[in-house]
KOLFI-418422 format. One record per residue: x negated, y negated, z negated of N, C-alpha, C in turn. Coordinates in pm, whole numbers, plus 50000, padded with zeros to 5 digits. Last residue first. Example, Ala and Ser with C-alpha at 12.3 -4.5 7.8 and 13.67 -1.06 7.14 Angstrom:
% KOLFI-418422
487155022549292486335010649286487104999749213486815056949220487705045049220486805033049220
***
This chain:
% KOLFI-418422
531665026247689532915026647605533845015347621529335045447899529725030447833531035033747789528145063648052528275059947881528605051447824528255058448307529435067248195529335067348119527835023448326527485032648339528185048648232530145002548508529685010248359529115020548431529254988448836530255001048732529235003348628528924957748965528144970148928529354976948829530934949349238530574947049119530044960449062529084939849542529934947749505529824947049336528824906349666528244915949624528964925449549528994889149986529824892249799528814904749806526804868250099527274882750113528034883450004526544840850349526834842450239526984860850267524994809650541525894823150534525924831950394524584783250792524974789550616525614806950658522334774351022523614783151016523814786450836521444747351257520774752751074522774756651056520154746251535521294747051470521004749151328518764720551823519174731751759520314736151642518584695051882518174709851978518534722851951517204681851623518264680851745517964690951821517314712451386516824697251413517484692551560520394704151442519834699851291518364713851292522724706051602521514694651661520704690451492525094716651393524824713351526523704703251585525474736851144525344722351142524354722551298528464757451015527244760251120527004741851085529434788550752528984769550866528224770450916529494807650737530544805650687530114794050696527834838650832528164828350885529424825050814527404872750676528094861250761528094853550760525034899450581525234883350554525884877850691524154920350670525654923050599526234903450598521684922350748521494929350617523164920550590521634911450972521624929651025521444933350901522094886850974523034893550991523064905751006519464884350889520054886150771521514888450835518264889251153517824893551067518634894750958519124865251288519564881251317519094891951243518104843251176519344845351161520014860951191515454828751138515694844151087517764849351084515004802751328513944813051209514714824851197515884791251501514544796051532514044802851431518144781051337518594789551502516994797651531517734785451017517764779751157518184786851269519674795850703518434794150789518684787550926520674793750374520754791650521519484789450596522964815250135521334805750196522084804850300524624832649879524144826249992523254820850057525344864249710524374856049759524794847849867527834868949451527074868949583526224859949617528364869149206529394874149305529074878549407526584880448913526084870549037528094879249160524854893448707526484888948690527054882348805522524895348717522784881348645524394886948692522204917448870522224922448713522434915248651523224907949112524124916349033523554919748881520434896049106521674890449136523034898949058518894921749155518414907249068520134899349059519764929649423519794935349239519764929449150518854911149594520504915849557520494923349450516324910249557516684897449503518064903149487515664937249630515474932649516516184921749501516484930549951517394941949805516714939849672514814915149990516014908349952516954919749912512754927350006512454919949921514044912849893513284949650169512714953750065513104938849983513074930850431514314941750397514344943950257510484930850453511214917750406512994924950358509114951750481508954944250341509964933450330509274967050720510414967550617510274962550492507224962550882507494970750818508634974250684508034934651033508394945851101507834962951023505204916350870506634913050913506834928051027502684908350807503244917050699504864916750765501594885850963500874901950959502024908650896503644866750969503374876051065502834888051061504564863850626503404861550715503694871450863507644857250524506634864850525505324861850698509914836050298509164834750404507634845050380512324819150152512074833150221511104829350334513774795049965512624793850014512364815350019516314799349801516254787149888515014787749974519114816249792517964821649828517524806849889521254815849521520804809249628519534808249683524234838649331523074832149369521974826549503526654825849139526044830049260524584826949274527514819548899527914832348929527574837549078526444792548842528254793148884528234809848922523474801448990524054788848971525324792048983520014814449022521664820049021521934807348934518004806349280517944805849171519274809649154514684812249462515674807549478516424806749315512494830549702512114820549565513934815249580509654848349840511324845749814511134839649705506664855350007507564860049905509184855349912503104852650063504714849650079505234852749953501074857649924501154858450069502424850450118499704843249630500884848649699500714847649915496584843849511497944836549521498644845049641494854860349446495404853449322496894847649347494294897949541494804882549582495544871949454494344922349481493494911449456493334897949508496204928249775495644936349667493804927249612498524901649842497404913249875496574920649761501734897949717500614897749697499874907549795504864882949712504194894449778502564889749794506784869749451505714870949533505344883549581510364864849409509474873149426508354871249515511974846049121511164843649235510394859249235514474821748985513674834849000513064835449123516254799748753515564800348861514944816148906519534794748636518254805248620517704802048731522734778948527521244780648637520184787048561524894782548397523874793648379522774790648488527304764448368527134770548523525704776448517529874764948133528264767348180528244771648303533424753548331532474763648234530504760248213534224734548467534224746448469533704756148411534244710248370535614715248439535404730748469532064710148200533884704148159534994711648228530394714448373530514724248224531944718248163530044693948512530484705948535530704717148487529924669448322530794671448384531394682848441527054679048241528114678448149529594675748235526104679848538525874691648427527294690448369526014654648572526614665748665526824671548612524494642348384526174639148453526554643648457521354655348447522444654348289524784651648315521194651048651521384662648668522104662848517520914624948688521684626748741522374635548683518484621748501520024611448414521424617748501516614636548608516944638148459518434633348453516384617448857517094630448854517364636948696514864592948721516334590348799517204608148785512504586948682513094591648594514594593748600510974576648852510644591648881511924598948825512674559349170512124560049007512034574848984513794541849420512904546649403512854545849261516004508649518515204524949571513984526349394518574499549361517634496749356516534508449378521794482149230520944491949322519354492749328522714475948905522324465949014521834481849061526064469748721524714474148787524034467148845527924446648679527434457248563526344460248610528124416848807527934427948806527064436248712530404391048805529774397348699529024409048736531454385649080531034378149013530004381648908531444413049205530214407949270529974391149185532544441649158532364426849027531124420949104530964456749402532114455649304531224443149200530244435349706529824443849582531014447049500532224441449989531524433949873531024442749763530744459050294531634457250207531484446050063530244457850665529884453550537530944454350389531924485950843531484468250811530794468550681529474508750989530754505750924530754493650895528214511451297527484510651128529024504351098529514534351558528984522451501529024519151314528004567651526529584556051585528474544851481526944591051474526724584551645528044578251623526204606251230526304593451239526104583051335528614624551078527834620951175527814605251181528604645450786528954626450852528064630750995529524672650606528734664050682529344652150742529174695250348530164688250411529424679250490530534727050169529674719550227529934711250381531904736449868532204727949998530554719550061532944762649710532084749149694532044745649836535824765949433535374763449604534174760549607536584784449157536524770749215536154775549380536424809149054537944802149079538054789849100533584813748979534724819749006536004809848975531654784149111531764795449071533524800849045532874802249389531624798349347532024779749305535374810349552534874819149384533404810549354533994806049864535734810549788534064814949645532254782150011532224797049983533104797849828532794769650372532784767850195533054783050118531884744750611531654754950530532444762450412532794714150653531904727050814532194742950715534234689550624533814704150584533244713450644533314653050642534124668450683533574679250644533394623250545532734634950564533404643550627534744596850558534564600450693533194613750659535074586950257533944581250320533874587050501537144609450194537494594550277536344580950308535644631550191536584626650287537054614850352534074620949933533454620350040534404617650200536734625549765536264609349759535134610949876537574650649782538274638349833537614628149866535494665149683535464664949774536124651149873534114663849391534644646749482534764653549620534804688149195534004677449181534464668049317535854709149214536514704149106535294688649109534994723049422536384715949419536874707849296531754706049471532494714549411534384712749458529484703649761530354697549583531274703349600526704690749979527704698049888528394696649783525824671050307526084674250098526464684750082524384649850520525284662650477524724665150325524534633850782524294633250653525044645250635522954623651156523864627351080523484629650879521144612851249521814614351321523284616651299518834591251147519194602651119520454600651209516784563551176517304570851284518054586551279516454548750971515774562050955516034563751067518714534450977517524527950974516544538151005520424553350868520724552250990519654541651000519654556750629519774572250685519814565350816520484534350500519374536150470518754551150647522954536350517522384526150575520754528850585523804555350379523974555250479523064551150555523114545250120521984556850183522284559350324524484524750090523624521850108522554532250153527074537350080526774532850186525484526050162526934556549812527034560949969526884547750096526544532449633525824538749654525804545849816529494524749721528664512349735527174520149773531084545049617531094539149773529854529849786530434546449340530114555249409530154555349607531144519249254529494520349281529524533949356533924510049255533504512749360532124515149397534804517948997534704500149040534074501849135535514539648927536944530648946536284520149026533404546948695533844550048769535224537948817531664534348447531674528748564532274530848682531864553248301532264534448272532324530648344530914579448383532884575248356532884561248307528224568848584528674577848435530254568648425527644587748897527944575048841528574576548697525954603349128526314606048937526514589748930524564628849366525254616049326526144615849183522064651449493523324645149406523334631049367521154653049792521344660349683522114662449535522334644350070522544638749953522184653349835520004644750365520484656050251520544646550095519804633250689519974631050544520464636550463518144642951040519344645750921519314636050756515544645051151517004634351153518254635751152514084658451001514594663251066516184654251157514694641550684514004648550750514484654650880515564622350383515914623650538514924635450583517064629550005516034630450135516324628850281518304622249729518114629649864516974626649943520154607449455518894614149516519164621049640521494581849326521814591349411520574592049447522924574348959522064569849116522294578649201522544561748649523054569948748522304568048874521214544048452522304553848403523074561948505517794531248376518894541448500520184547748393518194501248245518004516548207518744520548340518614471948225517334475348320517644492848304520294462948129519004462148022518274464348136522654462848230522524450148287520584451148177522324494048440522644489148362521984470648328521334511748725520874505448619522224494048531521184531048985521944525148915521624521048799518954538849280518744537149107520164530249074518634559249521519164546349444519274551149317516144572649737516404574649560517154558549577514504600949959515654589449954516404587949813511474613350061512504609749976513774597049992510884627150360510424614650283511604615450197509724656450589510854647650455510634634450397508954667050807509204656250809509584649750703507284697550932507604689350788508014672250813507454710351245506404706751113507424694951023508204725751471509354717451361508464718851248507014746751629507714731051673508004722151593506554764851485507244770251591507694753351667504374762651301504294769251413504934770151533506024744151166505494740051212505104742451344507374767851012508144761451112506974749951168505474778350888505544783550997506624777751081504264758650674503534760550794504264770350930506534763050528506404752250640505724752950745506324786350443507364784450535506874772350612503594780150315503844792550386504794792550496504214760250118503514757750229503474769850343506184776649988507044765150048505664765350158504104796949823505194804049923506214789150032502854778649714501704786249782503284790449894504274766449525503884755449652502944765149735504414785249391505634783549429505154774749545501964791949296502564795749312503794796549420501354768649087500864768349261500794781949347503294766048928503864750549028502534759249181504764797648829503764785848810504124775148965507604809348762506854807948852505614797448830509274822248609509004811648607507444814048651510864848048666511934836048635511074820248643509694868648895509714859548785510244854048807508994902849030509744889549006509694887948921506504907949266506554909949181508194899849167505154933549588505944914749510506264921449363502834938049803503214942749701504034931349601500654954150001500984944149950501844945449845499164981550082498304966050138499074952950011499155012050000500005000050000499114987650000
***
C-alpha cells in the first residue's frame, strides 16, 4: 500500500492548506487558477463596535454572500437592504456577473426574494424539518437606483469595508438565532488525509464538516498519480460512515462542469442546482445523497 488517509476532527492549519492548495492547484491546471479577494461590511454602532455586517467573497465573476447578521435593534430599519446593496455594488464594480447565498427556511429567504434573488436549489430536512435554500442574482440588468440611508437624519450605524473581528459577531447572530428556531445545529468539522508512506504532509484527501444533521464535503481533491485505483471511492465511503455515525441525513457538496461530476453521480449523488456561466463558460452543479438510517445493533434494547 503506497498511501493511505486518516480522519480528524481537527486538522492542523498546514494540513488543511496542504489539501485546499492541492485543489487549487488543480483547477489552475485545468484553466481556472484562484481568483478570490475578500468582500467585508462592517456594521458598527454609534462607539465604533462591529455589531453586525456581511462577509463574502468575489471570484470567478461570481460573489459568494457567506453570511449576513444584523442584531434584532436594528432589524426593521433597512441595514439588511442597505448592506445587500452595497456588496452588490461592490460585486458589480468587480465585474461579477452574478451573486449567490444560502439560508435557511426559517432564516430570510423572503427578504433575499425581494432583493430579486431566486432559488436554483434546496435540500428537504436540513436540518430536519426545515429547507435550506440556495439562491442567486444575476447581475446583467442595469445597477438598481440609489436608495436613502435608513435614519439618514440620526444614523445608528455606519458601513464600512474590511475588519478581522467581524465573522466572530456574525457567526455569534446566526448561531443564537439558529438555535432559536431550530435547535443546536452541532457543527463538527472533520477531515481525511491521504498520506505517502513517510510523508509529513498530506497528498490530498477530503475535508468538510456535519451542520443541522447534514453533512458538507467542502474541499475533495486527489493527485493524478493516486486517481483510477479506487482511493477516491474509498475516501467518500469513509466520509458516508463518518456521517451516519454523527447522526447525519445526508451528504451534500458541489463541484464544476470540469472537475468531478460523473464521478459522484456514479457514487448515488443527484443534482438538486445547477449555477450557469460560474466560471463563465461553464457550470458549478450542487448535489446531495440521504443516507440510509443505521439499525440497532441486536443488542440493543
Amino acid at each position: 500500500m503506497t498511501h493511505w488517509f486518516d480522519l480528524t476532527s481537527q486538522p492542523s492549519a498546514e494540513e488543511e492548506k496542504a489539501a485546499r492548495d492541492a485543489l487549487w492547484d488543480a483547477n489552475a491546471a485545468a484553466g481556472h487558477p484562484r481568483d478570490r479577494t475578500g468582500l467585508t461590511l462592517l456594521l458598527r454602532d454609534a462607539a465604533g463596535t462591529v455589531v453586525g455586517g456581511l462577509v463574502g467573497a468575489t471570484g470567478w465573476s461570481w460573489c459568494y454572500i457567506e453570511n449576513l447578521a444584523v442584531p434584532p435593534a436594528l432589524r426593521g430599519a433597512g441595514w439588511g437592504r442597505r448592506l445587500m446593496a452595497a456588496a452588490e455594488a461592490e460585486a458589480r464594480r468587480r465585474g461579477c456577473i452574478g451573486i449567490r447565498l444560502d439560508t435557511y427556511s426559517f432564516q430570510a429567504r423572503g427578504f433575499y426574494e425581494k432583493l430579486g434573488f431566486s432559488v436554483i436549489g434546496q435540500i428537504e430536512d436540513c436540518p430536519p424539518g426545515a429547507t435550506r435554500f440556495s439562491m442567486t442574482k444575476r447581475l446583467d440588468r442595469p445597477e438598481p437606483a440609489a436608495t436613502p440611508w435608513p435614519d439618514a437624519a440620526a444614523p445608528r450605524a455606519t458601513i464600512r469595508p474590511g475588519e478581522a473581528n467581524l465573522v466572530p459577531v456574525l457567526l455569534a447572530g446566526l448561531s443564537a438565532h439558529s438555535v432559536a428556531e431550530a435547535g443546536p445545529h452541532g457543527h463538527a468539522p472533520f477531515s481525511l488525509a491521504v498520506h505517502a508512506p513517510g510523508a509529513a504532509q498530506p497528498a490530498g484527501g477530503l475535508s468538510g464538516y456535519s451542520f443541522f444533521n447534514w453533512m458538507f464535503i467542502q474541499y475533495f481533491f486527489l493527485p493524478e498519480s493516486l486517481r483510477g485505483q479506487g482511493l477516491g471511492r474509498a475516501l467518500m465511503r469513509q466520509a458516508e460512515a463518518e456521517a451516519q455515525a454523527r447522526g447525519c441525513t445526508g451528504i451534500w457538496l458541489d463541484t464544476f462542469s470540469f472537475q468531478a461530476l460523473p464521478f459522484y453521480e456514479s457514487l448515488g449523488y443527484r443534482q438538486f442546482g445547477r449555477l450557469d456561466d460560474f466560471p463563465p463558460g461553464h457550470s458549478r452543479h450542487y448535489l446531495m445523497k440521504r443516507l440510509p438510517m443505521q439499525r440497532p445493533n441486536d443488542g440493543d434494547a
